[in-house]
BAVEX-715209 format. One record per residue (C-alpha): x, y, z. Coordinates in Angstrom, 2 decimals, padded with zeros to 5 digits, always signed. Example, Ala and Ser with C-alpha at 12.3 -4.5 7.8 and 13.67 -1.06 7.14 Angstrom:
2
pt east=+012.30	north=-004.50	up=+007.80
pt east=+013.67	north=-001.06	up=+007.14
end
This chain:
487
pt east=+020.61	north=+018.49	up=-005.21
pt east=+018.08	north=+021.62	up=-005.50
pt east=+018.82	north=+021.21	up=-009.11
pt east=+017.76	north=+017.73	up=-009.61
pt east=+014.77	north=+018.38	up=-007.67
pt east=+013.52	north=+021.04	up=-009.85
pt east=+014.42	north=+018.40	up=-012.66
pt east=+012.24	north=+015.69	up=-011.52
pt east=+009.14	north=+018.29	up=-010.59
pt east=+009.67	north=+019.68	up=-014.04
pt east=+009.07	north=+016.28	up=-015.73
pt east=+006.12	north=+015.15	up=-013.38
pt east=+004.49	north=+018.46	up=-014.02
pt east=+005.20	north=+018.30	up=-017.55
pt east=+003.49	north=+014.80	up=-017.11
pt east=+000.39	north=+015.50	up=-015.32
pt east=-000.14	north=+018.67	up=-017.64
pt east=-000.08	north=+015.87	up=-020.93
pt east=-002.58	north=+013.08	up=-019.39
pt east=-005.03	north=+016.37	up=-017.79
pt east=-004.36	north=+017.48	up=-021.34
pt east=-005.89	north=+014.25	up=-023.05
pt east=-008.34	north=+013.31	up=-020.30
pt east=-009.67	north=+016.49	up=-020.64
pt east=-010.44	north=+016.70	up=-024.16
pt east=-011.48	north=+013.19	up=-024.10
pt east=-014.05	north=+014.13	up=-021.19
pt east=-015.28	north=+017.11	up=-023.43
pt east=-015.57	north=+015.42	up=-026.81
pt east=-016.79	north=+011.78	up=-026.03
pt east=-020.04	north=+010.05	up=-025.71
pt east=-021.83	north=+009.88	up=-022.76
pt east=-021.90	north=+006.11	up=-021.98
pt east=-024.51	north=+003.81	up=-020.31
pt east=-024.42	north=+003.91	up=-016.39
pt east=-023.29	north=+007.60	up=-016.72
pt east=-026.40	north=+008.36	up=-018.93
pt east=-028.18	north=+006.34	up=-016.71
pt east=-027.15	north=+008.03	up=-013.31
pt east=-028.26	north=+011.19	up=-014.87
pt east=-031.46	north=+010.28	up=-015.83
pt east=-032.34	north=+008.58	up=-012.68
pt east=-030.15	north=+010.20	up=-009.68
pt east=-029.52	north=+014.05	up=-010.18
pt east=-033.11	north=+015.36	up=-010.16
pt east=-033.09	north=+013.52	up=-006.44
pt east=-032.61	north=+016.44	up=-003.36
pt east=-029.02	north=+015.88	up=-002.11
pt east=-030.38	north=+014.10	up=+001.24
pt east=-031.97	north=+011.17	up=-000.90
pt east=-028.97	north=+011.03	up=-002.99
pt east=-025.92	north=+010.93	up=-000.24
pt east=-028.58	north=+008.43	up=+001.81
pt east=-028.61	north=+006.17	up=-000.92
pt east=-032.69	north=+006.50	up=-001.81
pt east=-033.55	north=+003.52	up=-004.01
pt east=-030.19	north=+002.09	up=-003.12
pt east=-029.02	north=+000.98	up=-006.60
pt east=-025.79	north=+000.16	up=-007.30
pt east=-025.33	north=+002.47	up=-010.12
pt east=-025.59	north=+005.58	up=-007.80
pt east=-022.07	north=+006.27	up=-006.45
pt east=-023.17	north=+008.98	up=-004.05
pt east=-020.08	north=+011.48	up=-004.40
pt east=-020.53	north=+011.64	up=-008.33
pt east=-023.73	north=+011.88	up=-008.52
pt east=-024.17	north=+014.66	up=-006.24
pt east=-021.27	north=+016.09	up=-007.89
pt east=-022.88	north=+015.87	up=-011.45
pt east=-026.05	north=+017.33	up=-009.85
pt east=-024.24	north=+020.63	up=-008.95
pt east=-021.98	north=+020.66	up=-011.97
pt east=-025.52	north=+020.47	up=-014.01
pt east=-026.83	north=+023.46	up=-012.19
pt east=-023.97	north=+025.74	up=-012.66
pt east=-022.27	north=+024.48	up=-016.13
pt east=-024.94	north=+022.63	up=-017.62
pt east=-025.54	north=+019.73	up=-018.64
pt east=-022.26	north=+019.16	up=-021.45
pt east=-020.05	north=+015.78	up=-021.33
pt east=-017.15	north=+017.74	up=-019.79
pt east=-019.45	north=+019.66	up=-017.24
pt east=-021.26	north=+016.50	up=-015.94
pt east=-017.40	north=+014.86	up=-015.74
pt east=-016.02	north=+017.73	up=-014.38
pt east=-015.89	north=+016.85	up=-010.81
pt east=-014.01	north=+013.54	up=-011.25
pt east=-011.51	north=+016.05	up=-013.69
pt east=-010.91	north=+017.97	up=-010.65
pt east=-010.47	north=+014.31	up=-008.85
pt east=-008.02	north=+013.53	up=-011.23
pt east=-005.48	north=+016.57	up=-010.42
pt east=-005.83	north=+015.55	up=-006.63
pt east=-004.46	north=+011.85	up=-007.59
pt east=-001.79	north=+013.48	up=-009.26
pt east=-000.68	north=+015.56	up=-006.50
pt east=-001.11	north=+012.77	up=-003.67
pt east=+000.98	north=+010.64	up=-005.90
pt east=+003.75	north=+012.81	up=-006.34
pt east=+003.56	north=+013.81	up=-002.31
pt east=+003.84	north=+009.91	up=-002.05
pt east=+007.03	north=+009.43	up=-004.32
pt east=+009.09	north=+012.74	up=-004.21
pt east=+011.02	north=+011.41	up=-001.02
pt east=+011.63	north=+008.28	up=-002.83
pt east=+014.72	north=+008.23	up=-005.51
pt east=+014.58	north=+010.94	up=-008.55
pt east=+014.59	north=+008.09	up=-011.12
pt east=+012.42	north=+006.01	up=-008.88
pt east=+009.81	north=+008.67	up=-008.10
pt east=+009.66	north=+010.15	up=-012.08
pt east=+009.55	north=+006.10	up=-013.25
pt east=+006.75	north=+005.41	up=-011.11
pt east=+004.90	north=+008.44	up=-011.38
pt east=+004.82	north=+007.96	up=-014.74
pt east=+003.23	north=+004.30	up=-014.36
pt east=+000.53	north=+005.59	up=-011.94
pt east=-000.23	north=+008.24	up=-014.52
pt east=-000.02	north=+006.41	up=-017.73
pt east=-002.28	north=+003.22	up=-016.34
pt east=-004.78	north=+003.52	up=-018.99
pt east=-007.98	north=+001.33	up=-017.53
pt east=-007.34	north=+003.38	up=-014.37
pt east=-006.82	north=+007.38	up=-016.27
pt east=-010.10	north=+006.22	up=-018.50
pt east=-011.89	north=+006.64	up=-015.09
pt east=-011.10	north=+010.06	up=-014.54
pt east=-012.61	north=+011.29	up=-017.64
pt east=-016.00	north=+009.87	up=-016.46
pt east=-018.85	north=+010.73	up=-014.96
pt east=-018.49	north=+007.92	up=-012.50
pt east=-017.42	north=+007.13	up=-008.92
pt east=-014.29	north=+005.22	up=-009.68
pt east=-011.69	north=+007.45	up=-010.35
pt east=-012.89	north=+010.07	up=-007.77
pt east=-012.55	north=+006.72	up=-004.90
pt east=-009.34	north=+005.96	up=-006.18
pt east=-008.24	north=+009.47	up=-006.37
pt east=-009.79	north=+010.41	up=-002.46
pt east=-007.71	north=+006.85	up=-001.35
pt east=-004.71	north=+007.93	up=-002.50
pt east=-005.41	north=+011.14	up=-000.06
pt east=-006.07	north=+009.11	up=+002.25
pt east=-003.07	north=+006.89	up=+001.90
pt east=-000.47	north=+009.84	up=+001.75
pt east=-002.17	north=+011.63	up=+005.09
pt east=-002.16	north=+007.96	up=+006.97
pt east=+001.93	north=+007.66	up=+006.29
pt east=+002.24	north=+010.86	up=+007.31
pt east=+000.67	north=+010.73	up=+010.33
pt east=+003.91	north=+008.75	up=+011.43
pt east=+006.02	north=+011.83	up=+010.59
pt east=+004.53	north=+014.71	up=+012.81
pt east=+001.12	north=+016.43	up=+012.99
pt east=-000.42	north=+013.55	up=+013.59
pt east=-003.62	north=+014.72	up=+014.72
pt east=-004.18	north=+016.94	up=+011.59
pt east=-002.88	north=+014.14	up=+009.08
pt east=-005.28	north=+011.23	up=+010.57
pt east=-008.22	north=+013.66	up=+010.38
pt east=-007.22	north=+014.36	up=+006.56
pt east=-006.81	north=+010.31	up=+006.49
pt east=-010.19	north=+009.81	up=+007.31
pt east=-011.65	north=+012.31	up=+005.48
pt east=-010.64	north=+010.97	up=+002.76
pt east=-011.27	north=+007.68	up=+003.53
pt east=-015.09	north=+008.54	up=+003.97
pt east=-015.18	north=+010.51	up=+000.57
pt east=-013.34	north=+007.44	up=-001.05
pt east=-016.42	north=+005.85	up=+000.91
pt east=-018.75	north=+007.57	up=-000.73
pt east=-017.82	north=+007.75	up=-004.14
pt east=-017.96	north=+003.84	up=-004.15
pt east=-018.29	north=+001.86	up=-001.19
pt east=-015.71	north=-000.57	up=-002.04
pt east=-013.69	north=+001.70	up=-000.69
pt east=-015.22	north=+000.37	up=+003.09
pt east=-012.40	north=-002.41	up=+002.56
pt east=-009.49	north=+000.20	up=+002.12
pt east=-010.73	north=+002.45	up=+004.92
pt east=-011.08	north=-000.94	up=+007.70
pt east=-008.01	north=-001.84	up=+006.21
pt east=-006.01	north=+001.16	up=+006.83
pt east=-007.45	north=+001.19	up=+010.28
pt east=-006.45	north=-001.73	up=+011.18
pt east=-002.72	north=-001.81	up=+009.77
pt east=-002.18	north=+001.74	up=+011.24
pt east=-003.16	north=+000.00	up=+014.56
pt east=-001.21	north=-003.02	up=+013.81
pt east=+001.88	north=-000.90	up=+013.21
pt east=+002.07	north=+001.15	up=+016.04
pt east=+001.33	north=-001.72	up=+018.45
pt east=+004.42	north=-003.49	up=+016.55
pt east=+006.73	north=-000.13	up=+017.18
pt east=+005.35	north=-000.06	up=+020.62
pt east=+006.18	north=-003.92	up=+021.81
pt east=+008.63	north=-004.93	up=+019.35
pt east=+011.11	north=-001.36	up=+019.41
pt east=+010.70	north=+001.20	up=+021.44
pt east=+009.22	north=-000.85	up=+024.42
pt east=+006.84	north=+001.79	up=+025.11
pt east=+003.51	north=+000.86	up=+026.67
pt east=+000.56	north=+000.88	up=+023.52
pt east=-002.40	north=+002.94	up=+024.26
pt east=-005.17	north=+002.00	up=+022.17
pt east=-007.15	north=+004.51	up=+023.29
pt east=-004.94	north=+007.57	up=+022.88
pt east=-003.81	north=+006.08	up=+019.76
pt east=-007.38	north=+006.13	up=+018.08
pt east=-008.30	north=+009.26	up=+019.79
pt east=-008.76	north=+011.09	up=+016.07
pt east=-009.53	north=+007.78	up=+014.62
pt east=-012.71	north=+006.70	up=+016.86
pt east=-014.39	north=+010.27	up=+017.02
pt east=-014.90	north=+010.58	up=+013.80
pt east=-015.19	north=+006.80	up=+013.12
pt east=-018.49	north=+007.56	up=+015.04
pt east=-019.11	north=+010.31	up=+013.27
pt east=-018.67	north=+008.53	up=+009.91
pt east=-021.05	north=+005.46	up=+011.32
pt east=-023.80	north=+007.67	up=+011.76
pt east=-023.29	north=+009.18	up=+007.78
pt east=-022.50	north=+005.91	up=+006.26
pt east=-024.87	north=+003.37	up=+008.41
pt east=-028.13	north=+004.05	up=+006.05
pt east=-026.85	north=+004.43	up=+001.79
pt east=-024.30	north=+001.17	up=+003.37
pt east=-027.30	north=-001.09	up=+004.69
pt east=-029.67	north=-000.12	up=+001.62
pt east=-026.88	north=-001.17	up=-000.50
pt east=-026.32	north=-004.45	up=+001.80
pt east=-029.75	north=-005.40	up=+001.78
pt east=-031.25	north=-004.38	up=-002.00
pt east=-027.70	north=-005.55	up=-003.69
pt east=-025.92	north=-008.38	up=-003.96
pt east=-022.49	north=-006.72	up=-004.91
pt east=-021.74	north=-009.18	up=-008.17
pt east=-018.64	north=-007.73	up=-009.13
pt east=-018.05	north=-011.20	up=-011.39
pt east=-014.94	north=-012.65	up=-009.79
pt east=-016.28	north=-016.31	up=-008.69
pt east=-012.70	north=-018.68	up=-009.20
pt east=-010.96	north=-017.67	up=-006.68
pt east=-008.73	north=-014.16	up=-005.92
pt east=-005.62	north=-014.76	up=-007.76
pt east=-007.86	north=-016.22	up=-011.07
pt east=-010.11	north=-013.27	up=-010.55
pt east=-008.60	north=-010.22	up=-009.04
pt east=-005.00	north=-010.69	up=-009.89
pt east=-005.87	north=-011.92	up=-013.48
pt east=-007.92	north=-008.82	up=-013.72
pt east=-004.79	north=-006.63	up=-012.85
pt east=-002.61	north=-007.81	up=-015.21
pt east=-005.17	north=-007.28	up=-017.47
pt east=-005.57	north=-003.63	up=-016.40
pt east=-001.50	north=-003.41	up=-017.35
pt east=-001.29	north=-005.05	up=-019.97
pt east=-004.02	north=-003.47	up=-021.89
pt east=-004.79	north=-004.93	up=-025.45
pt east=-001.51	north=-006.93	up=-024.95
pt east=-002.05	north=-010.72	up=-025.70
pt east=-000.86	north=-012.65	up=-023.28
pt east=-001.05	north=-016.70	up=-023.26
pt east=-001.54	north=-019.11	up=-020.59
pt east=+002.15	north=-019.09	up=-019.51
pt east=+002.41	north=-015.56	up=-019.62
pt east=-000.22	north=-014.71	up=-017.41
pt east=+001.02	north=-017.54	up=-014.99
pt east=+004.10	north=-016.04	up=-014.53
pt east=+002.83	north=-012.39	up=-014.25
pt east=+000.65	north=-014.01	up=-011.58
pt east=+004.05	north=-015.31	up=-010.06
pt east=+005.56	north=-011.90	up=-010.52
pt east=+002.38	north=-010.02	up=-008.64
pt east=+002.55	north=-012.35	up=-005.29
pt east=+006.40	north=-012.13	up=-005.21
pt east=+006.60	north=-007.68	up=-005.38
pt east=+003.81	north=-008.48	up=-002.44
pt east=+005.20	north=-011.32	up=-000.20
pt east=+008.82	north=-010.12	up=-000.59
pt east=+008.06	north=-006.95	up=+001.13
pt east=+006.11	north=-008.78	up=+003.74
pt east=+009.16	north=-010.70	up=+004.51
pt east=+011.04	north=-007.55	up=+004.68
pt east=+009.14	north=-006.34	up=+007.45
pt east=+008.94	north=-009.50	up=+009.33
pt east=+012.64	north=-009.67	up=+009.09
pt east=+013.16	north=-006.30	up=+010.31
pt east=+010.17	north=-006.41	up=+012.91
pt east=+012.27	north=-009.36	up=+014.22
pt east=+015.20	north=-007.40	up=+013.92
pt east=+013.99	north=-004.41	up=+015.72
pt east=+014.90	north=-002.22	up=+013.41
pt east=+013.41	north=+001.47	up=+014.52
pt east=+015.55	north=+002.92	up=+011.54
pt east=+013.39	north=+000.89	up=+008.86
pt east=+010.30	north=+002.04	up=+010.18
pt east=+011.16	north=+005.74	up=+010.32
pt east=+012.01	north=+005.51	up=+006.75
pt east=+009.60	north=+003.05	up=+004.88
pt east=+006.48	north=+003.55	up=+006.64
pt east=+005.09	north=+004.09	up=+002.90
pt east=+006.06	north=+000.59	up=+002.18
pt east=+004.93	north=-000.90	up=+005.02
pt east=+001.60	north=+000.78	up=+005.00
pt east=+001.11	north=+000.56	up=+000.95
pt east=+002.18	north=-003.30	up=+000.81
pt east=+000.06	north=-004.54	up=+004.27
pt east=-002.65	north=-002.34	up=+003.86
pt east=-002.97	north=-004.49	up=-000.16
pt east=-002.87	north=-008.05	up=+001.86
pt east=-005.19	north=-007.07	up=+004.13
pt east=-007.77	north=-005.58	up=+001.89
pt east=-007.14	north=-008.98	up=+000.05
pt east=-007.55	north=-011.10	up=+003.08
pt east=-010.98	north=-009.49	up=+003.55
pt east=-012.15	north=-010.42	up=+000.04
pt east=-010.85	north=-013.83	up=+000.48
pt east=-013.28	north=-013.81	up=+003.33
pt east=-016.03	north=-012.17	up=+002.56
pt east=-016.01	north=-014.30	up=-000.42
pt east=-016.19	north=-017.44	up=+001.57
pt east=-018.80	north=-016.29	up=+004.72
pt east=-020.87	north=-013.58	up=+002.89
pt east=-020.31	north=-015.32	up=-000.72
pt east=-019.77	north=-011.94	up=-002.47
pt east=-017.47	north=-012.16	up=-005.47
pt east=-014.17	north=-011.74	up=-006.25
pt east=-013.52	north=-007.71	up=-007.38
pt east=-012.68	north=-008.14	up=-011.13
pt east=-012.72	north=-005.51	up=-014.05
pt east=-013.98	north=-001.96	up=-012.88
pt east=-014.28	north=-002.96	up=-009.54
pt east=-011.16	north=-004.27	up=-009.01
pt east=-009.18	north=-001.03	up=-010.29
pt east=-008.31	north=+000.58	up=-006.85
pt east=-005.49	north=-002.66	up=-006.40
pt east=-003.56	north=-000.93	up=-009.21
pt east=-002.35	north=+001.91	up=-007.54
pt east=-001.45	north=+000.37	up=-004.45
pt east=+000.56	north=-002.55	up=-006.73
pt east=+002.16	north=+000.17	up=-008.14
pt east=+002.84	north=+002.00	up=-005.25
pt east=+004.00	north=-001.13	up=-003.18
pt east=+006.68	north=-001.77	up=-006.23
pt east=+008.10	north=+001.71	up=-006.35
pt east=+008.36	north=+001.16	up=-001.97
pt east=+010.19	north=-001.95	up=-002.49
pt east=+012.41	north=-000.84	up=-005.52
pt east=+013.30	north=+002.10	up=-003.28
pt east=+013.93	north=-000.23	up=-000.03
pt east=+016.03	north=-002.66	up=-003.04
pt east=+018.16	north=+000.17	up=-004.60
pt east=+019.53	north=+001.37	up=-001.01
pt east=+020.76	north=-001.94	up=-000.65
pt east=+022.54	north=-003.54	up=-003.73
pt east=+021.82	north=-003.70	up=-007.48
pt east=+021.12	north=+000.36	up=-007.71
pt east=+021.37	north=+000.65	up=-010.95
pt east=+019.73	north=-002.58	up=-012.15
pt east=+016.61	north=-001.62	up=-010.09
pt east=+016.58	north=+002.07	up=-011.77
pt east=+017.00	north=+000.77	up=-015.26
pt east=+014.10	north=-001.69	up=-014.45
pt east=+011.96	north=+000.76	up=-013.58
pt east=+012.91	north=+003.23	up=-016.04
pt east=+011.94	north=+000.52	up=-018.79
pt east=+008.84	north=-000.41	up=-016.95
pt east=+007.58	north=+003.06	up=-017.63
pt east=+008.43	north=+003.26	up=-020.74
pt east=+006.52	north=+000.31	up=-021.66
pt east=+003.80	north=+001.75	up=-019.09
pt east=+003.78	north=+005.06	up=-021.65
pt east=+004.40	north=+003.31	up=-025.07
pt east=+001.38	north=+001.16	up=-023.93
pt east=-000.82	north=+004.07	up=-022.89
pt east=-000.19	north=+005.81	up=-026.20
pt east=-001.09	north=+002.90	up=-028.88
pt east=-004.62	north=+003.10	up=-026.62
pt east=-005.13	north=+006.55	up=-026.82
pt east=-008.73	north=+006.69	up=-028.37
pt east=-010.77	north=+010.03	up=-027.92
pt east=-013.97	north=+008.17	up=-028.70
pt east=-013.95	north=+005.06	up=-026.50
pt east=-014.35	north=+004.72	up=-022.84
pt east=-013.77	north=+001.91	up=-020.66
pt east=-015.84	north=-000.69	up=-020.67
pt east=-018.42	north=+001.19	up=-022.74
pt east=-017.15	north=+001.51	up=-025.92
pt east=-020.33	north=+000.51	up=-027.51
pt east=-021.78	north=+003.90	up=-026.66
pt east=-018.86	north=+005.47	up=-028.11
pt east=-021.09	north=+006.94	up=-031.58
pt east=-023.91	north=+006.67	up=-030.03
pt east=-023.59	north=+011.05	up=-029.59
pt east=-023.00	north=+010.99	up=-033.79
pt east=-026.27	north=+008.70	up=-034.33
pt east=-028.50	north=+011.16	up=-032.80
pt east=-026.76	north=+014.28	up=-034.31
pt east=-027.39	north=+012.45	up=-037.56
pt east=-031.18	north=+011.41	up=-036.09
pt east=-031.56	north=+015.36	up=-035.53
pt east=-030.57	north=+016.07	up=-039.23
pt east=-032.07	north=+013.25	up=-040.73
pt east=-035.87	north=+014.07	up=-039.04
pt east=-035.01	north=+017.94	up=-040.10
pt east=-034.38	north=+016.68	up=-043.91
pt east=-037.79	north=+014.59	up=-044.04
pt east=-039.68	north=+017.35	up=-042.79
pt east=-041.75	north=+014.95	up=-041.35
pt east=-045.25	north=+016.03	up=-040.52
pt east=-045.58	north=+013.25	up=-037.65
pt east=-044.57	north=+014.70	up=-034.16
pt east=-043.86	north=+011.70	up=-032.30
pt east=-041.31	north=+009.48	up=-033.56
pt east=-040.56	north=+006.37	up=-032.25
pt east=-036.75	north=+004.99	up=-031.75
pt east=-036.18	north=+001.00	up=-031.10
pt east=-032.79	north=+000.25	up=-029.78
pt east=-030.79	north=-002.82	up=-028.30
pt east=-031.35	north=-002.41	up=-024.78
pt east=-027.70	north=-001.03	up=-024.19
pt east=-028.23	north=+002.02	up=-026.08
pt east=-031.27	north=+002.65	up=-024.12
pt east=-029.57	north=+004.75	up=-021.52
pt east=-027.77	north=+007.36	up=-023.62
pt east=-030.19	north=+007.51	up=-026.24
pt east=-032.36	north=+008.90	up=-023.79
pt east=-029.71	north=+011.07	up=-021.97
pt east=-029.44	north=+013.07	up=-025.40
pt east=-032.87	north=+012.66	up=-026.12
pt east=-033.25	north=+015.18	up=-022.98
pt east=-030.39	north=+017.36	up=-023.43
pt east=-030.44	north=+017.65	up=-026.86
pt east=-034.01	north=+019.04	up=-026.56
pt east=-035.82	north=+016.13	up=-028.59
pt east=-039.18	north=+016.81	up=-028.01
pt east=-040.03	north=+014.49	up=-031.40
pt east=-038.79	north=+011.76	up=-030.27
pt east=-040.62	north=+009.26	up=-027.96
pt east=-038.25	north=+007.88	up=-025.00
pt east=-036.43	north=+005.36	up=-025.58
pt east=-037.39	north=+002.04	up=-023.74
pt east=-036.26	north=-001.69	up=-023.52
pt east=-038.84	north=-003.71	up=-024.86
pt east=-036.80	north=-004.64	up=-028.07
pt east=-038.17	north=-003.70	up=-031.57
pt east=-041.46	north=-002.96	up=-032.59
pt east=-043.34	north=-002.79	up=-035.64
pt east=-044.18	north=+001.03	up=-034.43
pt east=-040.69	north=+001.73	up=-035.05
pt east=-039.93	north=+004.36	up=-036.85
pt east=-035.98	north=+004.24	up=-036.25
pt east=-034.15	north=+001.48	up=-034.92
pt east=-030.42	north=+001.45	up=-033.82
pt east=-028.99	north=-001.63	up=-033.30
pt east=-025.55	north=-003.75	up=-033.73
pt east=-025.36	north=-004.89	up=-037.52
pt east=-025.09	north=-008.20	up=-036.24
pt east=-028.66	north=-007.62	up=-034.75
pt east=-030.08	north=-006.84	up=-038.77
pt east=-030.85	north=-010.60	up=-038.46
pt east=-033.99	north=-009.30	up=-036.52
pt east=-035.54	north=-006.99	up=-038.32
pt east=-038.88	north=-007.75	up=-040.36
pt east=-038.13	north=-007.59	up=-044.04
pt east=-039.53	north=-004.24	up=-044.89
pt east=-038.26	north=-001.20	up=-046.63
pt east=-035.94	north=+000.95	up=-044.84
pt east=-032.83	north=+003.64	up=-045.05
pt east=-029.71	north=+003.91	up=-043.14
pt east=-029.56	north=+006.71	up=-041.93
pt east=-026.59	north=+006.54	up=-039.74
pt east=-023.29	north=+003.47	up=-039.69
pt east=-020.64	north=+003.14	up=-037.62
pt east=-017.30	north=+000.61	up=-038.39
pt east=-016.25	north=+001.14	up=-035.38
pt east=-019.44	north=-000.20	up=-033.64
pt east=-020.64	north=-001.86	up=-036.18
pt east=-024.11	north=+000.10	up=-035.08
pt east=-026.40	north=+001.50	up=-037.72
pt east=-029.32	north=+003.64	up=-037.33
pt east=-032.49	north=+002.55	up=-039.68
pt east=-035.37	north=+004.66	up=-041.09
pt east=-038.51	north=+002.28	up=-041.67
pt east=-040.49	north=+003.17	up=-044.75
pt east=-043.99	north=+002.14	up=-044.08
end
């Protein structure tokens, strides 16, 4: 037994070391990319006050990271892999939750979906950014692990490690409100079920919430301000308007199946797939609710918590859709449901496995790692991130910029750079720490005759005035050039 313990830590460490590995380096030799060049440029030079109470109250500021690049600027400067560094550290703290999570579970179980939670590549892209996705997600899954294990003993300490994580979850992206009312609720939910339904014990609300409501107060009066600037000055359009399972579902199968095509019928039937690995343990836990059994809810409080904790958060988008008419989550925004997917299937393959069909469920999840893996390495790209792969030369265009303006030994100071309005951003971000005192910022007014570079998508060339002018700089995999203009 000790034996195959070490065995399974060996290979999740081994993992965790390979994806830090990659992240890593991808953190320290990639582009900057719009909203983190953005953040930067607008957010860090803020005191910390204005920053964690949401001053200006834009939706690009996720508080947490931005402080966090603010203080990573001061002491490491202002490199890709310092200003990323914080959600680096993030990442190591989602590995270890996870694996705190699934090392109770079955050796084959907890290695197979470790693995999946580690090698989800729209999810891992996050934690090489300087963004507040991946450090929510990675502060949730804290939060997650301290809230099941509040039902094991220390209660008192592993509720106020729940909510502290729930708040920092909070305030890296306050999405994470839904997860945190969620879990509050369901927690409640649970023990009032134990209480009536089991042990016929009498439930306290009160001295149930007793860690819970102190420092829910204490949270209000932290969160009440940057959360009703962001209510009032945003309209939270996180794109999803068809309805949750078009929108958010779709979106995670998307997030899976990365760069997989998948027709109509395929994503139907994924779709299919999703709602049954979440209403199957739902009927689980009625059936044992209505069962009484105290035995199942000693030993897959993880499951219970992971899999209502997902419907509810769901419920509340549902809703909020319909009374405050925010959209469905989709894309970015919709990445914290892929962790607790995966988590909820590695709960109910466990619960599965101890009952019939062991070695079916194993193999199943053996192989849907594998794919998982397979899948994460044809992505592997050291130059693209996330959504903004556009931005992914724009680093190499202004080295080449740099070299280019030292080759012409041009006697005018101030040179002027037009750009499509997506480069605008990051352009400027290396503009300033690159030291470019040459070159005029960058704005979003389009092209100008008083251009004296442009960078642009070569399907943009179109636009240009017919005049002379040198590439300087070309991408294929952006299909971006930058353009000298020869007056």
């Amino acid at each position: 037994m000790l034996k195959r313990d070490k065995i399974t830590a060996g290979i999740v460490f081994l993992v965790s070391v390979v994806i830090f590995s990659y992240i890593a380096t991808k953190a320290c030799v990639s582009s900057f990319t719009h909203d983190e060049s953005f953040s930067y440029l607008h957010f860090i030079s803020a005191k910390f006050i204005d920053i964690i109470s949401n001053q200006g109250a834009f939706a690009n500021n996720h508080l947490l990271n931005t402080a966090g690049m603010k203080y990573s600027d001061m002491l490491f400067g202002s490199s890709e892999f310092s200003l990323r560094l914080p959600n680096l550290i993030m990442l190591l703290v989602y590995l270890f939750y996870t694996w705190l999570l699934l090392k109770k579970t079955d050796p084959v179980l907890a290695v197979s979906i470790f693995i999946l939670m580690a090698t989800n590549t729209a999810l891992i892209d996050f934690f090489g950014l300087a963004r507040g996705y991946g450090m929510s997600i990675g502060f949730m899954i804290m939060s997650l692990y301290h809230l099941a294990a509040s039902f094991n003993g220390h209660q008192n300490r592993n509720l106020i490690l729940f909510n502290i994580g729930a708040l920092l979850a909070i305030l890296s992206n306050f999405t994470m409100l839904s997860f945190y009312l969620s879990a509050l609720f369901i927690f409640n939910m649970v023990i009032f079920i134990k209480c009536h339904h089991i042990s016929k014990e009498k439930f306290d609300l009160f001295r149930t919430n007793k860690i819970n409501l102190i420092l829910f107060l204490l949270f209000v009066v932290i969160l009440y301000e940057p959360v009703r600037k962001a209510i009032k000055f945003n309209t939270f359009d996180f794109g999803g308007k068809a309805g949750f399972i078009q929108d958010t579902i779709t979106s995670l199968i998307f997030h899976m199946f990365m760069n997989v095509h998948l027709s109509s019928s395929g994503i139907l039937l994924l779709q299919i797939s999703i709602m049954m690995l979440l209403f199957l343990p739902l009927a689980v836990i009625l059936k044992n609710i209505y069962q009484q059994n105290e035995t199942f809810f000693s030993r897959y409080m993880p499951l219970i918590l992971t899999n209502l904790i997902f419907l509810s958060i769901s419920i509340v988008s549902i809703l909020q859709h319909y009374v405050l008419k925010t959209d469905y989550p989709v894309g970015r925004f919709s990445l914290f449901f892929v962790p607790l997917l995966l988590l909820n299937t590695g709960f109910l393959f466990e619960y599965l496995s101890q009952i019939r069909y062991r070695f079916f469920i194993q193999g199943l999840a053996v192989s849907l790692a594998l794919l998982s893996a397979s899948n994460f390495y044809l992505n592997k790209n050291l130059n693209a991130c996330a959504e903004w792969g556009y931005d992914q030369e724009t680093k190499n265009m202004m080295k080449a910029l740099i070299q280019h303006h030292k080759n012409e030994a041009s006697a005018k100071n101030q040179l002027k750079i037009g750009v499509n309005w997506l480069f605008e951003p990051t352009v400027n971000f290396y503009r300033q720490t690159m030291n470019i005192k040459w070159l005029i910022p960058a704005d979003r007014n389009g092209l100008t005759a008083q251009d004296d570079y442009v960078y642009i998508f070569e399907s943009d060339t179109n636009t240009l005035k017919n005049i002379s002018r040198e590439v300087v700089f070309f991408s294929d995999r952006t299909k971006t050039l930058l353009i000298k203009n020869i007056p």
